[in-house]
C-alpha positions, 0 to 999 in steps of 0.5 A: 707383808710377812715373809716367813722362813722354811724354820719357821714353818717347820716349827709350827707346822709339820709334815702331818699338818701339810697332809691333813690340811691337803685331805680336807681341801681335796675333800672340800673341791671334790664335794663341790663345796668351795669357789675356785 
């Protein structure tokens, strides 16, 4: 198991990444295109 700390995150993925990333998922269940 790889446990990462909130620095580590932050330096590789930002706050724009997070709301991007979260766009596209809703996007994705909203279209009916995943398996919850």
């Amino acid at each position: 198991m790889l446990v990462l700390a909130k620095e580590d995150i932050k330096k590789v993925f930002t706050m724009k990444d997070a709301i991007d990333a979260a766009k596209e998922a809703l996007a994705i269940h909203s279209g009916g295109k995943c398996v919850v």
